[in-house]
N, C-alpha and C positions, 0 to 999 in steps of 0.2 A: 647698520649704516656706519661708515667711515667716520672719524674723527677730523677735522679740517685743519690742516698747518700752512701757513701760509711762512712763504722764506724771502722778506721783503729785502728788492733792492732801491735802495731812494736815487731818487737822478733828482744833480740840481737845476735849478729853473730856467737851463742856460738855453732851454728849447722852448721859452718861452716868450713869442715876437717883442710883448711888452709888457709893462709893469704892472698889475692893478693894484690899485689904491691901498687895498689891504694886505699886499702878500710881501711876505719877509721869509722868502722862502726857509731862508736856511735856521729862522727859529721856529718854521712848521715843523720841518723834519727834523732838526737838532742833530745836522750831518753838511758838512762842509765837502762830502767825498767830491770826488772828478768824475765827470761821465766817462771817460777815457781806462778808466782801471778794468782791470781783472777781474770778475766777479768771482771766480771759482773759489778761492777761499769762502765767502760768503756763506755762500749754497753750500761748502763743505762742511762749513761748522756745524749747520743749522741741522742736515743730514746726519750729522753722525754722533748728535744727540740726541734722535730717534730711536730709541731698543727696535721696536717693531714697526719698520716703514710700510708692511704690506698691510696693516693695520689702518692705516691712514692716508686720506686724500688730500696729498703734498701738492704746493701751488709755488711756484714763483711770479713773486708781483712784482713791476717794476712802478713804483712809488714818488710820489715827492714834484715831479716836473712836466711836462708835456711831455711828454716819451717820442712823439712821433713827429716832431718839433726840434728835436737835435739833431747835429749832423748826421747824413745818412749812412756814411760809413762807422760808424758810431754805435747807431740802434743797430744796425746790419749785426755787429760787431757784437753786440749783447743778446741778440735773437739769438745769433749763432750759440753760443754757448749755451744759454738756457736749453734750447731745441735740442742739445747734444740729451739732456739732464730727460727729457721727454723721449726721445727714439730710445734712448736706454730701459725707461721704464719705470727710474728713479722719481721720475716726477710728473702725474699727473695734466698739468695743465700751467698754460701762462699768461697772466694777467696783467696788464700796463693799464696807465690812464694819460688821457691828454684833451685836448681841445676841440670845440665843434669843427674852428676856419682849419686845424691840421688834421684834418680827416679827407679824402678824396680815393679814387679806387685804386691809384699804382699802391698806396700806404697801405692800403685794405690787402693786397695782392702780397705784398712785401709780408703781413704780418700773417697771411693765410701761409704762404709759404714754410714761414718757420714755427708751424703750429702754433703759434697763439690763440685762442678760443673766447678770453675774456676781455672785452673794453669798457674802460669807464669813462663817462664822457664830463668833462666839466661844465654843466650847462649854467649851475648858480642860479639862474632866473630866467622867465623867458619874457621878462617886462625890458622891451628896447632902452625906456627910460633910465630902470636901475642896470641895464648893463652899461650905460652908456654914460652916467655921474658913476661910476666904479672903474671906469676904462677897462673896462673887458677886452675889447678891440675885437669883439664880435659880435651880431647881432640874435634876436631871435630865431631866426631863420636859418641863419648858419646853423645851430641847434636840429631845427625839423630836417636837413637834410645830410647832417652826418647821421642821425640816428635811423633812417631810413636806409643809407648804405649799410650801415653797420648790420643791420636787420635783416637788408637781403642777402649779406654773404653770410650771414648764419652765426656770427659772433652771439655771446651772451653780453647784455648792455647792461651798464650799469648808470642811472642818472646819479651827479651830483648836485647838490642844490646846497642853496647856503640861507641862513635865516637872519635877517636884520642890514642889508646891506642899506647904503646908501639910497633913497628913496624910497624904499622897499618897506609894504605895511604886510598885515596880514592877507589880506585879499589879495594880492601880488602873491605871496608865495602860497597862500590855496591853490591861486588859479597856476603858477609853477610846478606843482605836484600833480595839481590832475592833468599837465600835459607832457608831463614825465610818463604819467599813465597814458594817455593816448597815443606817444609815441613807442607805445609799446616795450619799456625797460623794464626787465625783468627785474632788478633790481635796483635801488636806490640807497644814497647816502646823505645823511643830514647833518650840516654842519652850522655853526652859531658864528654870527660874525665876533671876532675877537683883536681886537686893534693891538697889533703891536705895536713898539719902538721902532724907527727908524724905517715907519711906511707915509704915504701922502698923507694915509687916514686917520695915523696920530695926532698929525697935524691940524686937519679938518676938525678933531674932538678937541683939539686943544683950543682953536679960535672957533668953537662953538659953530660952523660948519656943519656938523654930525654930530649927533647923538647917539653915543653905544648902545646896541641895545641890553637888559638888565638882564640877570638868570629869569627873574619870575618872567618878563616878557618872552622870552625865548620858552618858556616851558609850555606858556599857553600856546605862543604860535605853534609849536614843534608839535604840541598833540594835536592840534585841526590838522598839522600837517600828516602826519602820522595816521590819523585819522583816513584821512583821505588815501595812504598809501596800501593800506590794510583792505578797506573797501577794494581796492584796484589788483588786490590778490599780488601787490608787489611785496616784495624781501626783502627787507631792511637790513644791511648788512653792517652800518655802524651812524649813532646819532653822536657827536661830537667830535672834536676832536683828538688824535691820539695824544697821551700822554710823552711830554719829552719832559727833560728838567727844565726849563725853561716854562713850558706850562703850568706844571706843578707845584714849583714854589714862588714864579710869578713874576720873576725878574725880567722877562722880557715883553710883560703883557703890563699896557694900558691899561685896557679895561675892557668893555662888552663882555659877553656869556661866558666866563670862562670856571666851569665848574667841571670837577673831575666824575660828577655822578651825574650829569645833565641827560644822558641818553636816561639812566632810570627816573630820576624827576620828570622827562617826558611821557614816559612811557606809564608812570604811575598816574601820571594828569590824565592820560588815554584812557586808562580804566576805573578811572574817578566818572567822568563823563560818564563814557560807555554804560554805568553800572544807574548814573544817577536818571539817563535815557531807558533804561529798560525797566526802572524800580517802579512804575505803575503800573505795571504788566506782574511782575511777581509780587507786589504785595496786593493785590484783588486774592491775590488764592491763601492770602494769610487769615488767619482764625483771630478773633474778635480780640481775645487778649493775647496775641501774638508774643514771643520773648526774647525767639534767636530766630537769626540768620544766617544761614550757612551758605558758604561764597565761593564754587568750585570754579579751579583754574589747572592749565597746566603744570607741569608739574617745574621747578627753577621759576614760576610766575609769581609765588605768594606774596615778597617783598614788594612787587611791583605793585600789586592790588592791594595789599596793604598802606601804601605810602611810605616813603621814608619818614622814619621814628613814628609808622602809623597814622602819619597824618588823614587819610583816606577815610582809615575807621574814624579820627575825632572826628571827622566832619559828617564824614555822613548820621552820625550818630548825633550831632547837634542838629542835624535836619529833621531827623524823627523827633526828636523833642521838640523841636518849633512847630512840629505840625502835629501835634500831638500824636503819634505810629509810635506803638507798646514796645518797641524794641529795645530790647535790655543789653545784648552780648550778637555780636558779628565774629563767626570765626570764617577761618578761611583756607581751606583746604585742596591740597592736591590733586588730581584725578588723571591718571595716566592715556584717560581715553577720549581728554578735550584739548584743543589744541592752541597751541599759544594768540591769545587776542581776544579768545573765546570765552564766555563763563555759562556758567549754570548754577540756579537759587533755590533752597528747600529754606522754608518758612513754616517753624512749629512754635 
């Protein structure tokens, strides 16, 4: 199987009708570029520090803004060239993201044309209420019937969803995940709401308006979410968001979820649960004075099943001691023939 390189281009938000509450575009992406520029240098750098492109399943994304939301001459003008990168050979496939309301069938027609294959849709929530204290400037339904276009010309969809917005509990983004899944996306992306400087939503947290929401809250929500995306046989292609400097060391972030491991914190909560839902089923086959546990996973999964700094193991291991279960030592081991999400338990 192919190696995945993705050779992102960011478009800023200038194709985007209107403001939401939370978006500061240009400290998501940590790129002030012009929609207007040449991307070939881009693609070229990125290209020609591949030793072995045939090796690898090369994507250009175009990133950062509504893509299908800026002037038409413009995306025209950037399809074009990517699609050059694609009829050559060089490049696999081409990915953008944008908005449910800029979705309709000439856009669909326009991006069939110059091969694009991947959409990702910004859906953030399908709760009218939280889009509507976030000024999304689109509703639910806008949501069900770009993705239903998207679906019938045969794109690959991708939902995005956001955790902690404005109004927005857990049962809001449960019920947004699993209509991620009914609307059929193939894949999904999970992002933590994070307040920047110089959005409405600063503002809001500042005069107590809004409440950020915390890492630990984000962790819990993220693995019901998660949860439910895994059930739904959907691909998680990234939980948090990308690191710029700006993220990182924090200067242009308020506050909410903003941790640089949140995608494995969630993803360790997943299989905390996961492990603590199945532990009465494999400890019935456990022997009287039981010792170990052995905890197979795919294989790149151990750290996750583990917990960060273990936590996974302390706890569950102060669970068998409160309930009295012999368990002395939890390892947790690789197995190249189960599959990420999955585990499997031997009890001697």
């Amino acid at each position: 199987m192919k190696k995945h390189v993705n050779i992102p281009i960011f478009i800023p938000h200038v194709g985007c009708p209107n403001q939401c509450v939370f978006c500061n575009q240009r400290t998501i992406t940590g790129t002030g570029m012009s929609v207007g520029r040449d991307i070939t240098p881009e693609i070229e750098t990125v290209l020609s520090g591949i030793a072995n492109p045939s090796q690898y399943d090369i994507e250009i994304a175009f990133f950062g803004g509504s893509f299908t939301g800026i002037d038409r001459s413009a995306m025209i003008r950037l399809l074009e060239t990517a699609s050059k990168y694609v009829y050559s050979g060089k490049v696999s496939s081409i990915r953008l993201s944008t908005r449910p309301d800029y979705i309709d069938t000439e856009i669909l027609d326009i991006l069939e044309f110059y091969r694009a294959t991947k959409v990702e849709l910004g859906i953030q929530s399908m709760s009218d209420k939280v889009l509507s204290l976030s000024k999304r400037g689109h509703t639910a339904k806008d949501s069900y019937k770009a993705c239903e276009l998207i679906k019938k010309y045969g794109f690959e969809l991708t939902g995005q969803m956001m955790l902690g917005l404005p109004g927005s509990d857990i049962e809001d983004e449960i019920y947004t995940a699993q209509e991620i899944a009914n609307m059929h996306c193939d894949c999904a992306r999970i992002y933590p709401t994070v307040v920047f400087y110089d959005t409405e939503l600063c503002e809001m947290a500042k005069n107590g308006v809004y409440s950020p929401i915390t890492v630990n809250e984000a962790v819990s929500r993220g693995a019901a979410v998660y949860d439910v995306f895994v059930g739904a046989g959907i691909k998680l292609l990234r939980i948090g968001l990308q690191s710029t400097e700006a993220l990182v060391n924090g200067d242009g972030v308020y506050g909410g979820a903003n941790h640089s491991a949140l995608g494995e914190l969630i993803e360790g909560e997943y299989y905390f649960r996961k492990i603590m839902r199945e532990s009465d089923d494999f400890l019935k086959l456990a022997p009287v004075n039981a010792s170990a546990i052995t905890i197979y996973c795919a294989p790149g999964e151990q750290s996750k099943v583990a917990g960060q700094n273990k936590a996974n193991k302390i706890k569950l291991m102060s669970y068998f001691a409160a309930n009295d279960i012999s368990i002395r030592n939890i390892k947790i081991i690789a197995d190249e023939n189960i599959e990420k999400n999955m585990l499997k338990y031997t009890v001697i």
